[in-house]
C-alpha positions, 0 to 999 in steps of 0.5 A: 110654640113648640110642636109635639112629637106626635104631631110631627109623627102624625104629620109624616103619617098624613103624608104618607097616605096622601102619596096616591094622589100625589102619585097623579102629578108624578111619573113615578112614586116611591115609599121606602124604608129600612128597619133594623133594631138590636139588642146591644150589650156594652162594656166601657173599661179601662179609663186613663187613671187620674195621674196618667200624663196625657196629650197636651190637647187633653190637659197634660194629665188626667185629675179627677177621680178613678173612672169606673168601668161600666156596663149596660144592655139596651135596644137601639135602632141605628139608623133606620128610616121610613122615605118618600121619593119621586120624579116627575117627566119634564120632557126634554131629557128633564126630571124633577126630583125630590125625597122626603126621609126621616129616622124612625125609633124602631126600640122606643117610637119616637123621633131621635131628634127631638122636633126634627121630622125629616132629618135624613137626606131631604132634598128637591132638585133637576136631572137631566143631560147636564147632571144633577141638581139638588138643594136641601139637607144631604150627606156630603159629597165626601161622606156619600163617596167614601167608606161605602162597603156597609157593614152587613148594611147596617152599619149607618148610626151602628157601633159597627161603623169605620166612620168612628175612628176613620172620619173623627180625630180623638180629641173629643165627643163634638160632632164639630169636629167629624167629616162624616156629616150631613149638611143643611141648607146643602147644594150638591151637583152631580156631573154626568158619568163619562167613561166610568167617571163622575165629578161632584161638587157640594156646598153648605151655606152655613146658615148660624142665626146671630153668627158672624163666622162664615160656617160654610162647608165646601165638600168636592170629589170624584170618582170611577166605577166600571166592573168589579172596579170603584174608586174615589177621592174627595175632599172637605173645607170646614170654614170656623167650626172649630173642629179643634177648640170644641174638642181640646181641654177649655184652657186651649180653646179659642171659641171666645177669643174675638176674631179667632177662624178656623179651617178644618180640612180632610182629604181621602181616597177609597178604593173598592173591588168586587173579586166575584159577585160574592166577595168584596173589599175596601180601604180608605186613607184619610188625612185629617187637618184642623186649623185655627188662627188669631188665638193668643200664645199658647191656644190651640193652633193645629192637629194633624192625623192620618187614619186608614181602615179595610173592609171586607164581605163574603156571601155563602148561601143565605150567610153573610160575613163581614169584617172591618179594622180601622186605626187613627195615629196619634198625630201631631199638633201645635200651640200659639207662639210655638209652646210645646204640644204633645198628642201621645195617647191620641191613636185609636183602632177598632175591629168589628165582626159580623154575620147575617142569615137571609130569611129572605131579600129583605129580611135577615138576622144578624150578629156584630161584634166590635172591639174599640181600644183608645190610647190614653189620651183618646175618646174615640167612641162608637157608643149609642142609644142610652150610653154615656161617652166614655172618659179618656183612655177607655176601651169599649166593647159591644155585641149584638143581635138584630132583625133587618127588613127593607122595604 
């Protein structure tokens, strides 16, 4: 039996004012949140023509009819998310630790993912002198280490985001292929610090009813911070998800193929510096690898790219200006048994500019503006709420204005 969205809501309202009492067993409790929904308006033009020659990946040649240009005005609220927290003294050096967060539909007051309560990062676990221990659904050790300088903070689920070209390839709209993911059934492990440094380890299980694949998913990393100074390298093992053949044209794709596995893999190194308490700046380089074998001659068999993108934020008073660039090279590919393969048209770049007014420490007004141009072949997309994924080779340009409130 199917449950309701209003039970669900309901369920997480129930929760919430039993927190006082829960409060008696914790040492410490904590209710939080982050709201920030915009008025988007967007524009998707200049989708490759029919009769365009395009990667191999993508068909050889785009066929159909003309693609239209099209246009839209819609609320969004990202990412934003009501939480609960708390850890409880153990003695010894020893805390239990838990959060409970959920997405919250600030524009419409439904749960973006139908069924899905606490969809955020949902975990409980030990700290204490050996680290930290967690097991639930988190963000993996790779996303959670790299790409941190948040775009005016809001740019978690925002078309704002460096995740949409720095962390996908430009095959496809499938989220199989993204290192930029949240992990169920996830244990992460968190080093002690020692001398700036923190090693972290992650481990999805890949729990698939009816699935003999493996679909685990191995994420490690490690990282130095100590003054204006943050830098990290990770990387990410995707075991048969099949990052490729859910993205290239059907005619490639190995998902049927009996005894076909996959190994996608991405490794990237971010470095950050804080150049006063009110300007800061970051790049990322990534290098992003799909691999699949024991398909038949002329199946898909890998693509290979590199993406790389900077970031930067200054504070004035009670403004905030923000701005971000990041590209994705067109890459290189092989087919089974050594049939040719071309990735023309696969790059990608997108700029993103923004500022904010602080009405107060938790309150702030923005605008954003973002400019994402696909090569001829590629579906790069940082489309939201309502919007359709755009057709290959189509350019996307959105603006808006916002509200943010943390709580």
């Amino acid at each position: 039996m199917s449950i309701s969205k209003k039970t669900l809501i309901a369920a997480a309202v129930s929760a919430a004012c039993a927190l006082p009492l829960m409060a008696q067993a914790q040492s410490s409790v904590t209710v939080y949140g982050k709201l920030y929904p915009q008025i988007s308006n967007y524009r998707v033009t200049d989708a490759s023509a029919p009769g365009t020659a395009v990667s191999t990946l993508k068909g050889g040649t785009i066929t159909g009819t003309a693609k239209a240009d099209v246009t839209g005005t819609q609320m969004e609220s990202s990412n934003s998310r009501l939480g609960f927290r708390g850890t409880e003294d153990l003695g010894g050096n020893l805390k239990a630790i838990f959060q409970l967060e959920m997405a919250l539909g600030v524009d419409d007051g439904a749960l973006p993912t139908a069924g899905v309560l606490f969809g955020r990062d949902t975990f409980v676990g030990l700290s204490g002198g050996f680290g930290t221990v967690r097991l639930g659904s988190m963000d993996t050790v790779y996303k959670s280490l790299g790409d941190t300088l948040s775009f005016l903070g809001i740019s978690s689920g925002n078309f704002v985001a460096t995740s949409n070209v720095l962390s996908k390839p430009g095959l496809g709209t499938s989220s199989s292929a993204s290192f930029h993911t949240r992990q169920g059934n996830s244990i992460i492990y968190e080093s002690p610090e020692y001398v700036g440094f923190q090693g972290l380890f992650g481990y999805s299980l890949g729990e698939v009813a009816g699935s003999t694949r493996s679909k685990a998913v191995v994420s490690t990393g490690v990282k130095y911070e100590k003054g204006p100074i943050y830098v990290a390298l990770m990387h990410e093992i995707h075991n048969d998800l099949f990052g490729g053949s859910n993205n290239v044209a059907a005619a490639l794709s190995n998902i049927g193929t009996a005894g076909a596995t996959s190994k996608d893999t991405a490794t990237r190194v971010t470095g950050q510096y804080k150049f006063t308490s009110n300007t800061r700046a970051e790049v990322n380089l990534s290098r992003l690898k799909y691999s699949e074998s024991g398909g038949t001659t002329g199946k898909f068999a890998d693509y290979r790219t590199t993406t790389w993108s900077l970031g930067a934020e200054h504070k004035i008073g009670a403004f905030t200006l923000a701005a971000s660039y990041a590209q994705a090279s067109a890459g290189d590919c092989s087919l089974v048994g050594g049939v040719a393969c071309s990735t023309s048209g696969l790059d990608g770049k997108m700029l993103s500019l923004g500022g904010s007014y602080a009405l107060s420490k938790r309150t702030a007004l923005y605008a954003i503006f973002a400019n994402l141009t696909n090569g001829a072949s590629a579906t790069y997309s940082n489309l939201g709420g309502s919007a359709a994924k755009p057709a290959i080779g189509a350019d996307i340009r959105q603006a808006a204005l916002g509200i943010t409130h943390s709580f």
